[in-house]
C-alpha positions as YAML, in Angstrom:
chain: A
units: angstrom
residues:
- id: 1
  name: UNK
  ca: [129.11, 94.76, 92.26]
- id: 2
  name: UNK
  ca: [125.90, 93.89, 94.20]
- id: 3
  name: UNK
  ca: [126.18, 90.83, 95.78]
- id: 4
  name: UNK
  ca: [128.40, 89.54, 93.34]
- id: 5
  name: UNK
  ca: [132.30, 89.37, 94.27]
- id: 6
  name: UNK
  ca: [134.04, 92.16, 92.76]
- id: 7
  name: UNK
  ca: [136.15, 90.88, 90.02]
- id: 8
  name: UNK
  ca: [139.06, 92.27, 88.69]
- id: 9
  name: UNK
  ca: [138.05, 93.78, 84.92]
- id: 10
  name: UNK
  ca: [139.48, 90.72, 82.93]
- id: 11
  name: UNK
  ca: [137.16, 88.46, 85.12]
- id: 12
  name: UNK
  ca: [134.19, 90.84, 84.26]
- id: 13
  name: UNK
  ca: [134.24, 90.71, 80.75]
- id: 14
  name: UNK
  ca: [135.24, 87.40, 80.66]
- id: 15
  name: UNK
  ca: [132.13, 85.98, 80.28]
- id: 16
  name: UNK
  ca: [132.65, 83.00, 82.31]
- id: 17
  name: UNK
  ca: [130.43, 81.63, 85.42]
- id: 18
  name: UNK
  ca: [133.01, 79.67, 86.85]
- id: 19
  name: UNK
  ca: [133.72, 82.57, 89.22]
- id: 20
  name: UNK
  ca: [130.09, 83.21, 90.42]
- id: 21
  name: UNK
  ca: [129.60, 81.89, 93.53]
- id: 22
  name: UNK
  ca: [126.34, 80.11, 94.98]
- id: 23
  name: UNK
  ca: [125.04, 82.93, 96.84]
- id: 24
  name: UNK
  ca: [125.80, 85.32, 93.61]
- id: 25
  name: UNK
  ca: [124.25, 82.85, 91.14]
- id: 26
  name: UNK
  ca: [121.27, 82.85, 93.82]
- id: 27
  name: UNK
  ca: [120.59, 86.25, 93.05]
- id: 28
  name: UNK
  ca: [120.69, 86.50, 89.50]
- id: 29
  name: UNK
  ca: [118.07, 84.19, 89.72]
- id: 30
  name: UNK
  ca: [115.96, 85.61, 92.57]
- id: 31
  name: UNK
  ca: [114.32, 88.20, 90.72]
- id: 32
  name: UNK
  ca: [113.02, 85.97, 87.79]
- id: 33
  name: UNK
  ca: [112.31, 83.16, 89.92]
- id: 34
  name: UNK
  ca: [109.64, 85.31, 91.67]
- id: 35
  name: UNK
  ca: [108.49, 87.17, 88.61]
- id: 36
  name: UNK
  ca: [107.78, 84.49, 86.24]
- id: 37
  name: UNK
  ca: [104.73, 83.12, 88.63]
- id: 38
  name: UNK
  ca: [103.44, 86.69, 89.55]
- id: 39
  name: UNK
  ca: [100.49, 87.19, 87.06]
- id: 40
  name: UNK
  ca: [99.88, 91.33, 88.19]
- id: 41
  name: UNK
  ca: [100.98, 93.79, 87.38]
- id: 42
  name: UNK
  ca: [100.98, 93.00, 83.75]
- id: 43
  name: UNK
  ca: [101.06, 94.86, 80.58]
- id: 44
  name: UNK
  ca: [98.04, 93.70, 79.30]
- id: 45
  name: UNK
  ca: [97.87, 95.59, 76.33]
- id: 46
  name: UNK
  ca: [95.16, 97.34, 74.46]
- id: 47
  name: UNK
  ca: [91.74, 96.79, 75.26]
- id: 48
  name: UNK
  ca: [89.51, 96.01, 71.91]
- id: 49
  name: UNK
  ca: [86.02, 95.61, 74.24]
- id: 50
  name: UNK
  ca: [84.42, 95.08, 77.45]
- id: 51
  name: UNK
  ca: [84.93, 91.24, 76.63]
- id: 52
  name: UNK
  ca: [88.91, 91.70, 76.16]
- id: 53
  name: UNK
  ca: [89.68, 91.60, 79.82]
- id: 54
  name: UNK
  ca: [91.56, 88.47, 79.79]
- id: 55
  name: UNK
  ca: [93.72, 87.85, 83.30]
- id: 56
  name: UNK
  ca: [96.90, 87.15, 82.01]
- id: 57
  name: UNK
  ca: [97.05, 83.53, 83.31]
- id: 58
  name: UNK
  ca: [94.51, 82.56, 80.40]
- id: 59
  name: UNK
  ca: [96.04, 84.58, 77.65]
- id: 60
  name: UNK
  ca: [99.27, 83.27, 78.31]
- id: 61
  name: UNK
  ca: [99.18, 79.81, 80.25]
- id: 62
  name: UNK
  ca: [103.01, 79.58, 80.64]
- id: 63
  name: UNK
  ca: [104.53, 83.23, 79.96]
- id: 64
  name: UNK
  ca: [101.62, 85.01, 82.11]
- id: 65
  name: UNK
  ca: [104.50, 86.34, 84.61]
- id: 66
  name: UNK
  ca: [106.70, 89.59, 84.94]
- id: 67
  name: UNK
  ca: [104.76, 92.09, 83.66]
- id: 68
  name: UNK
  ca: [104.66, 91.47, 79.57]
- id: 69
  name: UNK
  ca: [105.33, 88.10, 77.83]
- id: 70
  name: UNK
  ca: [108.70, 88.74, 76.31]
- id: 71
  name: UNK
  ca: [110.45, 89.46, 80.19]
- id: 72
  name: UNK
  ca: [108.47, 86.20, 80.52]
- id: 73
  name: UNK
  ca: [109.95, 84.43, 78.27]
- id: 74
  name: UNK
  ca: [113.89, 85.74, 78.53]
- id: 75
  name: UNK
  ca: [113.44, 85.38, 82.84]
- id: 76
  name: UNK
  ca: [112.25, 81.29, 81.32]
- id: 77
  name: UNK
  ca: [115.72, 81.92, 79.44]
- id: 78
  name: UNK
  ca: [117.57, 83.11, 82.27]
- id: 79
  name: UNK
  ca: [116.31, 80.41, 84.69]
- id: 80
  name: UNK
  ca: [117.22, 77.51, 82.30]
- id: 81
  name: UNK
  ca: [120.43, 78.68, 81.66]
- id: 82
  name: UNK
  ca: [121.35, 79.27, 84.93]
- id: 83
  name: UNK
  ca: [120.25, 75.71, 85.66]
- id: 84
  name: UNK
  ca: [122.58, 74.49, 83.33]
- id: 85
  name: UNK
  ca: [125.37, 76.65, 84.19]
- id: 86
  name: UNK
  ca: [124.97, 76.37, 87.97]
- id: 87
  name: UNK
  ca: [124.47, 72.22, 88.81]
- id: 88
  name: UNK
  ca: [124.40, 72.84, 92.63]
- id: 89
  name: UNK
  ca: [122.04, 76.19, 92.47]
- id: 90
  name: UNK
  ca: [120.90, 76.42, 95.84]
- id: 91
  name: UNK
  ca: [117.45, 77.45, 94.35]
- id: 92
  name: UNK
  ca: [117.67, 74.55, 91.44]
- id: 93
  name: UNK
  ca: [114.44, 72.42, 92.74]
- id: 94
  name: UNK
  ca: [112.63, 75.60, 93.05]
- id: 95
  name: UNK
  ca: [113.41, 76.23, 89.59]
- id: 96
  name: UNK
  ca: [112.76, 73.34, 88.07]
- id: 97
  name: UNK
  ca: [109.87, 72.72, 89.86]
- id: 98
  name: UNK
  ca: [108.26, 75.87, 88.22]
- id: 99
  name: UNK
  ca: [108.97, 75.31, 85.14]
- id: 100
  name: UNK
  ca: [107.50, 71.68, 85.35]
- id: 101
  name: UNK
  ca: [104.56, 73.34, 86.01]
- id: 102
  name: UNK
  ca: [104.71, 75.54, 82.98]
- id: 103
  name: UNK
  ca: [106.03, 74.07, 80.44]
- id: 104
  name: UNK
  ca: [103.89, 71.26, 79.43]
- id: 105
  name: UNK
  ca: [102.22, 70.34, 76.34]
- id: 106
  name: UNK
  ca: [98.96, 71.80, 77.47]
- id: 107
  name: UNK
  ca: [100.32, 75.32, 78.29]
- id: 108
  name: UNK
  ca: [102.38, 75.40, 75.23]
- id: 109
  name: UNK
  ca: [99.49, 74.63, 73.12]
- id: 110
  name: UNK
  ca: [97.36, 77.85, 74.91]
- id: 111
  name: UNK
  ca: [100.34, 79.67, 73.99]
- id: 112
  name: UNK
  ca: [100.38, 78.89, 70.15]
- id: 113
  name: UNK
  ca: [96.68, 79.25, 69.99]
- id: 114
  name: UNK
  ca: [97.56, 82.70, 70.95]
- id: 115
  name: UNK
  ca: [99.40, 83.46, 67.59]
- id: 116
  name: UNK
  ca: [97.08, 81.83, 65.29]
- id: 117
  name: UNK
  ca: [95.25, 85.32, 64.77]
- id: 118
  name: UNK
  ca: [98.13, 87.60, 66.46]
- id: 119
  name: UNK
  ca: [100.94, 87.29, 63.49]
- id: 120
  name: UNK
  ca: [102.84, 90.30, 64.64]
- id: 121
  name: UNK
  ca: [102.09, 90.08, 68.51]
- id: 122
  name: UNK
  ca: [105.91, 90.19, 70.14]
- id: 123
  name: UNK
  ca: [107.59, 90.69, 66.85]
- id: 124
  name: UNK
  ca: [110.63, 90.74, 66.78]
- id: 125
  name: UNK
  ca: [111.97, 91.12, 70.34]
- id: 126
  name: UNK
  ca: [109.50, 88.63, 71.70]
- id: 127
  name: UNK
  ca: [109.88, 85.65, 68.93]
- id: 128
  name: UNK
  ca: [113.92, 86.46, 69.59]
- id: 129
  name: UNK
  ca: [113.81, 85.38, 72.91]
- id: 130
  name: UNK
  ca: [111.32, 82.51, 72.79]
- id: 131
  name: UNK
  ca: [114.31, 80.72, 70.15]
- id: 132
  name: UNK
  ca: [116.91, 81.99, 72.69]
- id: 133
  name: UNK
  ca: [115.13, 79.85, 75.14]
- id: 134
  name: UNK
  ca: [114.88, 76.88, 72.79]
- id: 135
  name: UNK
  ca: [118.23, 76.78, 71.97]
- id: 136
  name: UNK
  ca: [119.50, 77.36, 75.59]
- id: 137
  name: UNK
  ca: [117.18, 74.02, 76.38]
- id: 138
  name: UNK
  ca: [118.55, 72.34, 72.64]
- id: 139
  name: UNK
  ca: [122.20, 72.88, 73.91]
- id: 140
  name: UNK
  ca: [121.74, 71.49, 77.72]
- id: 141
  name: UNK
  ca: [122.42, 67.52, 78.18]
- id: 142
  name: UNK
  ca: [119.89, 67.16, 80.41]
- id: 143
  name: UNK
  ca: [116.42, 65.05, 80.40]
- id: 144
  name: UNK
  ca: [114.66, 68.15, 82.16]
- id: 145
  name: UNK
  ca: [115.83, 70.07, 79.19]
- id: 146
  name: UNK
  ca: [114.84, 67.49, 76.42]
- id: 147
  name: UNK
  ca: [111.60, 67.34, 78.75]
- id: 148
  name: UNK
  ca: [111.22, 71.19, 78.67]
- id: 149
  name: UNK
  ca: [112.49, 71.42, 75.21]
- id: 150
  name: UNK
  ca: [109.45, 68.87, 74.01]
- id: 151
  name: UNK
  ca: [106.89, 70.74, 75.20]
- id: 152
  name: UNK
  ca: [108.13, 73.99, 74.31]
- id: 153
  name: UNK
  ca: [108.39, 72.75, 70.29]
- id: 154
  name: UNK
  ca: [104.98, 73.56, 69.21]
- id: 155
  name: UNK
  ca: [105.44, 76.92, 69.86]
- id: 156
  name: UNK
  ca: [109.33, 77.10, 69.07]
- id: 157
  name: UNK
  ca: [107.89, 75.83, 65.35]
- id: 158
  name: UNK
  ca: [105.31, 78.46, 65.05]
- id: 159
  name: UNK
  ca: [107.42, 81.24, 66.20]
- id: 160
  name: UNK
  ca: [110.30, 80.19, 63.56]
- id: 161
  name: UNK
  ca: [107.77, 80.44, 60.68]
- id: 162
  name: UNK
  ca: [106.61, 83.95, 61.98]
- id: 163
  name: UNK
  ca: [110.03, 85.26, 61.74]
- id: 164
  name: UNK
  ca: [110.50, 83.64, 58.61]
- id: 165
  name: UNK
  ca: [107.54, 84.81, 57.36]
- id: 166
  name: UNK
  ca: [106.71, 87.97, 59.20]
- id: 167
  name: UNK
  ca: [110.60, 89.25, 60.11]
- id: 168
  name: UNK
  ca: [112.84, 88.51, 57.68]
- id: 169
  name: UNK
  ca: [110.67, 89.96, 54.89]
- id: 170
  name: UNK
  ca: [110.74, 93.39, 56.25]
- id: 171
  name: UNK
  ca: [112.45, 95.98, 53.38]
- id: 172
  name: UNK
  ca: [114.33, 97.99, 55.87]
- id: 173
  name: UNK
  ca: [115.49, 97.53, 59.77]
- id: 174
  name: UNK
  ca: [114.14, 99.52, 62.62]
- id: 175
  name: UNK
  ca: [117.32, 101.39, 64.36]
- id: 176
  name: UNK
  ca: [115.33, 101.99, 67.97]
- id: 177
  name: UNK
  ca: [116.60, 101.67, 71.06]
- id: 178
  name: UNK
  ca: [113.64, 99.02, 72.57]
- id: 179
  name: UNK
  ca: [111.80, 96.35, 71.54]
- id: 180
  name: UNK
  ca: [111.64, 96.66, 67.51]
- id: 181
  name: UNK
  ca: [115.23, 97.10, 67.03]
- id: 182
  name: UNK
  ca: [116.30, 94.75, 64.55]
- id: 183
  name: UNK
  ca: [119.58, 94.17, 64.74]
- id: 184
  name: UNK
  ca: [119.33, 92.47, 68.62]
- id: 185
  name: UNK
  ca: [116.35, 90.23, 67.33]
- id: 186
  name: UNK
  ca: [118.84, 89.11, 64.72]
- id: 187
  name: UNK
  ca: [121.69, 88.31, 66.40]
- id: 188
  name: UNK
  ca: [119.36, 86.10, 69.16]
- id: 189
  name: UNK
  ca: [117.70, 84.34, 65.69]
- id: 190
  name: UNK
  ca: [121.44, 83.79, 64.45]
- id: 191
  name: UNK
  ca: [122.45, 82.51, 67.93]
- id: 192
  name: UNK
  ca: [119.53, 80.00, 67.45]
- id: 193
  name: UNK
  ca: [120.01, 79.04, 64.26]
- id: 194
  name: UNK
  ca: [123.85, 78.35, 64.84]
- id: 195
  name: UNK
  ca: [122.65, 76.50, 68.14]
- id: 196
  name: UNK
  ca: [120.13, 73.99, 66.76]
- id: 197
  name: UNK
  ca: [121.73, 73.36, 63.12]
- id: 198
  name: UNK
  ca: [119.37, 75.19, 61.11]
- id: 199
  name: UNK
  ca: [121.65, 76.20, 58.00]
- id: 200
  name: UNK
  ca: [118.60, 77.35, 56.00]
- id: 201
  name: UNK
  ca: [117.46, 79.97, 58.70]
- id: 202
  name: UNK
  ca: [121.18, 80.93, 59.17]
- id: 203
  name: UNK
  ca: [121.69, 81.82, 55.06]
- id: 204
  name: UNK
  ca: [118.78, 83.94, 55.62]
- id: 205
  name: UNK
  ca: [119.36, 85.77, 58.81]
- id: 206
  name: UNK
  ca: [122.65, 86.23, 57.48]
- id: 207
  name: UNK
  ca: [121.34, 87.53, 54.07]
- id: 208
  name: UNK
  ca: [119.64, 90.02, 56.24]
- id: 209
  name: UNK
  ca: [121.99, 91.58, 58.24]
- id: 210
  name: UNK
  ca: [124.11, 92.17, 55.05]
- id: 211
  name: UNK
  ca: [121.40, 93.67, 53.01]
- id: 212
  name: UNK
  ca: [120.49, 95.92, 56.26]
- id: 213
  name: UNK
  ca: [123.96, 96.59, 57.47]
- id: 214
  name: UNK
  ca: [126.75, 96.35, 55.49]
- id: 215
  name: UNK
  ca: [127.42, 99.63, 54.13]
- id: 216
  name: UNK
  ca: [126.82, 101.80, 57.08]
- id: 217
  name: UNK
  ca: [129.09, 104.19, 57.87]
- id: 218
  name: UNK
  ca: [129.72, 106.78, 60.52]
- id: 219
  name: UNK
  ca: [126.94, 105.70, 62.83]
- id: 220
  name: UNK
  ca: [125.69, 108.64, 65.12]
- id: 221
  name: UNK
  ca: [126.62, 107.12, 68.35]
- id: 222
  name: UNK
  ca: [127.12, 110.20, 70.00]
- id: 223
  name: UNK
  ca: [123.07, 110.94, 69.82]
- id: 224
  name: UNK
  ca: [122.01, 108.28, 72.09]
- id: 225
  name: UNK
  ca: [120.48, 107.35, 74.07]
- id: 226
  name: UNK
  ca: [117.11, 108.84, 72.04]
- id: 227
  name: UNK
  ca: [114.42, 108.10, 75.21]
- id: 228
  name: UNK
  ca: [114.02, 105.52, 77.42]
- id: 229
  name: UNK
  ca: [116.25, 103.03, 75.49]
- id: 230
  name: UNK
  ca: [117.78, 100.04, 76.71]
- id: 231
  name: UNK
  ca: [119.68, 98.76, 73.41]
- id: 232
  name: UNK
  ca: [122.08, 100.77, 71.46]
- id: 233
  name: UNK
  ca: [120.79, 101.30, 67.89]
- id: 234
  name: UNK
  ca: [124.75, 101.37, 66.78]
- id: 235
  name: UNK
  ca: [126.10, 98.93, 69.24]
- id: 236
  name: UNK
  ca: [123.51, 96.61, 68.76]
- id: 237
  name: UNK
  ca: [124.57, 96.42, 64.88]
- id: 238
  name: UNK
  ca: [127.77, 96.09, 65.63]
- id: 239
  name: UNK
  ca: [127.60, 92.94, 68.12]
- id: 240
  name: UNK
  ca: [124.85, 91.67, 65.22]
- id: 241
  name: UNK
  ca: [127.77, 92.00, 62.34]
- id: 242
  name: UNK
  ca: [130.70, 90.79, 64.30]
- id: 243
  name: UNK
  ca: [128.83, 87.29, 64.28]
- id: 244
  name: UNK
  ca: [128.31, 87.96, 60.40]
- id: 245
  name: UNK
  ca: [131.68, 89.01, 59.53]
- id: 246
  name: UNK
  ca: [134.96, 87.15, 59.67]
- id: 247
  name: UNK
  ca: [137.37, 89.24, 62.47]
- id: 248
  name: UNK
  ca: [139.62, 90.98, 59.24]
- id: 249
  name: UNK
  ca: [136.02, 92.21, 57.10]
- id: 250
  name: UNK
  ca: [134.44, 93.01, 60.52]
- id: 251
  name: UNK
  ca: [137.14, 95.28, 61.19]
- id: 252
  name: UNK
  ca: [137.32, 96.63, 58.49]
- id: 253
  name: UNK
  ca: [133.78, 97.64, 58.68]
- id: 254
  name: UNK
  ca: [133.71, 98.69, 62.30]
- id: 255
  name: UNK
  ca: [136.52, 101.07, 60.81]
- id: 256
  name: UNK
  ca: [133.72, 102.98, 58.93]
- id: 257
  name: UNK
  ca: [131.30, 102.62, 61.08]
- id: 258
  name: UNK
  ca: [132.48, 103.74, 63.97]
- id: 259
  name: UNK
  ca: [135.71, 105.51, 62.79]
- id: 260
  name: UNK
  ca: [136.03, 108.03, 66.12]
- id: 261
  name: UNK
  ca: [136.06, 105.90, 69.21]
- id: 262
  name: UNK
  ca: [135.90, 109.06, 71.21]
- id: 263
  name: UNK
  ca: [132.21, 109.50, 69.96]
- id: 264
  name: UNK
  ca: [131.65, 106.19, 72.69]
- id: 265
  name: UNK
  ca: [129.35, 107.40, 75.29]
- id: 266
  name: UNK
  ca: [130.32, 107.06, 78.61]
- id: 267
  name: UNK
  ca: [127.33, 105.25, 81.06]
- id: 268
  name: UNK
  ca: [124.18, 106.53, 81.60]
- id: 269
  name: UNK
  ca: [122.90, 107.92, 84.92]
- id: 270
  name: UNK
  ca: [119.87, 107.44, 86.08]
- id: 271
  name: UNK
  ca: [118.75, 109.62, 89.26]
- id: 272
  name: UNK
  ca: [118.25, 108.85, 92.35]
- id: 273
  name: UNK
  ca: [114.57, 107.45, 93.07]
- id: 274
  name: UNK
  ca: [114.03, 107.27, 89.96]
- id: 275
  name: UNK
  ca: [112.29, 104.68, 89.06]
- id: 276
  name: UNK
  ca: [109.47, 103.05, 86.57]
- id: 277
  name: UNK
  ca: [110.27, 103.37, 82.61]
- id: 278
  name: UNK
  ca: [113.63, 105.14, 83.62]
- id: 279
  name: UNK
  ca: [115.23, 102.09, 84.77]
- id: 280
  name: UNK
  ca: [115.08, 101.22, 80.89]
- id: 281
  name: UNK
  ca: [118.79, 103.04, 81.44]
- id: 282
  name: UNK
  ca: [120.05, 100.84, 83.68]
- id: 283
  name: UNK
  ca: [119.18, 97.83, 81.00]
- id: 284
  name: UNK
  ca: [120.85, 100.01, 78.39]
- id: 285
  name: UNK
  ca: [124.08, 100.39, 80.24]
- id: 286
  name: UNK
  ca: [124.32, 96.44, 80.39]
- id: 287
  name: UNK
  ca: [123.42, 96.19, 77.12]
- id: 288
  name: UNK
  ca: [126.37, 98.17, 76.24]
- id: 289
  name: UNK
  ca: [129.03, 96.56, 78.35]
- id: 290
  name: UNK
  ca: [127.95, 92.75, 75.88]
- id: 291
  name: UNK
  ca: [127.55, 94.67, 72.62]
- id: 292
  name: UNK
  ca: [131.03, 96.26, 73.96]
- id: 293
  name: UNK
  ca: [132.69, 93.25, 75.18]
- id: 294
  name: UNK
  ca: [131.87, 91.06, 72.20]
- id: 295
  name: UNK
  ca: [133.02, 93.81, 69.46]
- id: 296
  name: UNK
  ca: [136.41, 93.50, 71.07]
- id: 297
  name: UNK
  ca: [136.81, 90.64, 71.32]
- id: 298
  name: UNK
  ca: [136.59, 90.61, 67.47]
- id: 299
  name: UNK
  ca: [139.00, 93.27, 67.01]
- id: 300
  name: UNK
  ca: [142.61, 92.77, 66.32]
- id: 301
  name: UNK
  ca: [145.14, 93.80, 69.28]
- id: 302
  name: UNK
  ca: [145.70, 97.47, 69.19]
- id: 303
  name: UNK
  ca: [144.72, 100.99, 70.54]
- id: 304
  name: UNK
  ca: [140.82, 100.65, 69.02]
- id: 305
  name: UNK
  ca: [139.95, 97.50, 71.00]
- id: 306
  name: UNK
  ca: [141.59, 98.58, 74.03]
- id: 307
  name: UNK
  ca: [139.26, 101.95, 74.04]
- id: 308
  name: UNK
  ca: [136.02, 99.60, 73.11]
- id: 309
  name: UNK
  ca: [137.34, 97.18, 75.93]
- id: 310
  name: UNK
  ca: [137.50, 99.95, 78.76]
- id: 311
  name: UNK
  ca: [134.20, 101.41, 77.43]
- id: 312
  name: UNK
  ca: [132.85, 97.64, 78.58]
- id: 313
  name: UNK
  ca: [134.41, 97.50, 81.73]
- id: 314
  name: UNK
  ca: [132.91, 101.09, 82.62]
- id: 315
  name: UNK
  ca: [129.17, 100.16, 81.27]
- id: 316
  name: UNK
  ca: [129.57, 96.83, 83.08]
- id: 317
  name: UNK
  ca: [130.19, 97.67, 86.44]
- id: 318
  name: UNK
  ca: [127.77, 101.07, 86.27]
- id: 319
  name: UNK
  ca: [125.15, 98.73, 84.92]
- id: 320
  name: UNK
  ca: [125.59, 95.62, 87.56]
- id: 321
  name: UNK
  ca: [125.79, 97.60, 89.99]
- id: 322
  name: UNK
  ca: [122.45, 99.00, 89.34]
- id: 323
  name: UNK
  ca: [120.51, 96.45, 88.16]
- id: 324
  name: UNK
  ca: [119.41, 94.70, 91.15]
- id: 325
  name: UNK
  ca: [116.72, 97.14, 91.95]
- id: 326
  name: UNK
  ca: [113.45, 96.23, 94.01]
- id: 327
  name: UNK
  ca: [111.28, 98.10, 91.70]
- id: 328
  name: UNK
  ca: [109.50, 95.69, 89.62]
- id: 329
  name: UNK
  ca: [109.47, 97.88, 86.38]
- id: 330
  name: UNK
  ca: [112.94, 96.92, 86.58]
- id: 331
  name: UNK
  ca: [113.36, 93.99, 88.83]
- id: 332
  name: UNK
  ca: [110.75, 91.84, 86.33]
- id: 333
  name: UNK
  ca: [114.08, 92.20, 83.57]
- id: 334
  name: UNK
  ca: [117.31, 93.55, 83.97]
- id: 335
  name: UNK
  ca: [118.57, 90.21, 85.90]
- id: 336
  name: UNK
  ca: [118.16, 88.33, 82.52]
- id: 337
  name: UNK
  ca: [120.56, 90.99, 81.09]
- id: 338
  name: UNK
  ca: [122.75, 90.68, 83.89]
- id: 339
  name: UNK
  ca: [123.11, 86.65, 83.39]
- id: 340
  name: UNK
  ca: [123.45, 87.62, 79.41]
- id: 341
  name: UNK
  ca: [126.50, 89.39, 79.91]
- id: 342
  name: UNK
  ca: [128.25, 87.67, 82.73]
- id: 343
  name: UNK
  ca: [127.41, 84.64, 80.89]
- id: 344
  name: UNK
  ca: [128.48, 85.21, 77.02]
- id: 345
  name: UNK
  ca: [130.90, 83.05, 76.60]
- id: 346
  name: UNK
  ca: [129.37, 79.93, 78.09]
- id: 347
  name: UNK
  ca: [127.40, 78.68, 74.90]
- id: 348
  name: UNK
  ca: [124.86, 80.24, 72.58]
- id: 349
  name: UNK
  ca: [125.34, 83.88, 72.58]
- id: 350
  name: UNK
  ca: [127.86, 85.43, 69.64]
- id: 351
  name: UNK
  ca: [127.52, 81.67, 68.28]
- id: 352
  name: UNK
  ca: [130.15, 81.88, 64.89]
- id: 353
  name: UNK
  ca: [129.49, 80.00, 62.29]
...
């Protein structure tokens, strides 16, 4: 793998850091570390009128960095947890540094005054990863977290009531392979209710995912990827129910949904110097491997989860071995993925209740 030590396929999947070394753990963070302070190029959005050119910096006084505010906010994610994770980062005081200067009360505040007239800005993927942050920050020991956690709960509160409000009142999901999928936004909601204690939003995330999921059947796997995805529309769901579902119902349900494990799709290719939106692929391949790696691990022993465990290995090392591009439409991202699957199993991510 790229810069990493190559591990054998247990240690891959495992979803433990202890085997990332100091230089490795240096470069999953090298890549966020530098995006999260560089304001342009950004995704700035639609333009309303000559008086909507806003830089960045003032629209968004803490998540002004990598290109659009949601890579923002997950590199933030990334960064924390990698703190925590990592005690003798050789980059920590870098790290921490930045986000001292970001995450203060002031910031945060320019950051909810954002979504006082902007209900559905973000939604879901967004608002997903701004609770993944505050509960990777709610689950560290740490005074910089409780610090960082502080500051951050203006906006954590706002962005809870807009999926509350504006989310989990939708009347059907959205099975896409980017940013409105439903089912990923779920599962990082779940993982943050689970995290902080939040039994109400739990019931109701929960709630959701039945009514949306539960009595799918033969999903159609074998069309995707539909464009430039970077989530499976079935694997997502899957990952999303197997924190729903006790591991008996779950299987029984990934029975029907998926009942002809050849259907899996091998990795995606993506050619060479090609670059920009197609580097979504890469992300999708990584994507994969956790949605892959997690639904195994929920299956009982047998032939089924040993062809969904090699599917993982083989999305896993295609997709970190990729994902450390230079080119910033995919360098501004795909570490964050990177760090969420080598990192599952160290808190907060497939969170059962």
């Amino acid at each position: 793998m790229n810069d990493f030590s190559p591990p054998d396929d247990e240690t891959l999947l495992s979803g433990r850091a202890d085997w990332i070394d100091a230089g490795a753990a240096s470069r999953l963070t090298a890549h966020p570390l530098d995006g999260v302070d560089t304001e342009y190029p950004h995704a700035a959005g639609a333009v309303d009128g000559p008086d909507d050119v806003t830089p960045p910096r003032e629209r968004h006084p803490v998540f002004y960095g990598c290109f659009d505010w949601h890579s923002a906010v997950h590199s933030h994610w990334s960064l924390v947890r990698a703190l925590r994770l990592f005690p003798d980062h050789p980059d920590s005081d870098a790290i921490a540094t930045g986000i001292d200067d970001r995450l203060t009360a002031g910031r945060v505040a320019g950051e909810v005054a954002w979504f006082e007239d902007r209900e559905t800005f973000e939604r879901p993927y967004g608002w997903a990863w701004l609770l993944a942050l505050a509960a990777e920050l709610d689950r560290w020991d740490d005074p910089r977290a409780t610090d960082w956690g502080d500051a951050l709960s203006p906006l954590e509160g706002r962005i809870r009531e807009l999926v509350v409000d504006r989310f989990l009142t939708m009347d059907r999901p959205f099975r896409v392979g980017t940013h409105g999928n439903t089912a990923f936004a779920l599962s990082l909601v779940l993982d943050y209710a689970r995290t902080v204690g939040d039994d109400g939003l739990e019931r109701r995330v929960v709630e959701t995912a039945l009514a949306f999921y539960r009595d799918d059947v033969d999903a159609p796997i074998g069309n995707e990827p539909l464009g430039w995805d970077f989530l499976s529309p079935a694997l997502a769901e899957a990952d999303l129910m197997r924190r729903v579902a006790d591991s008996g119902p779950f299987a029984d349900w990934f029975d029907e949904f998926l009942p002809d494990l050849d259907a899996l799709p091998a990795p995606v290719s993506v050619a060479d110097g090609e670059g920009g939106v197609a580097l979504h692929l890469i992300g999708l391949n990584v994507s994969r491997a956790w949605a892959l790696a997690g639904v195994a691990d929920a299956l009982p022993d047998g032939p089924r989860r040993e062809t969904v465990r090699r599917a993982a290995v083989a999305h896993a090392r295609r997709g970190v071995d990729e994902a450390f591009t230079d080119d910033y439409a995919g360098s501004h991202w795909l570490s964050s993925f990177v760090c969420y699957l080598l990192t599952r199993n160290e808190g907060g991510i497939g969170v059962r209740g």
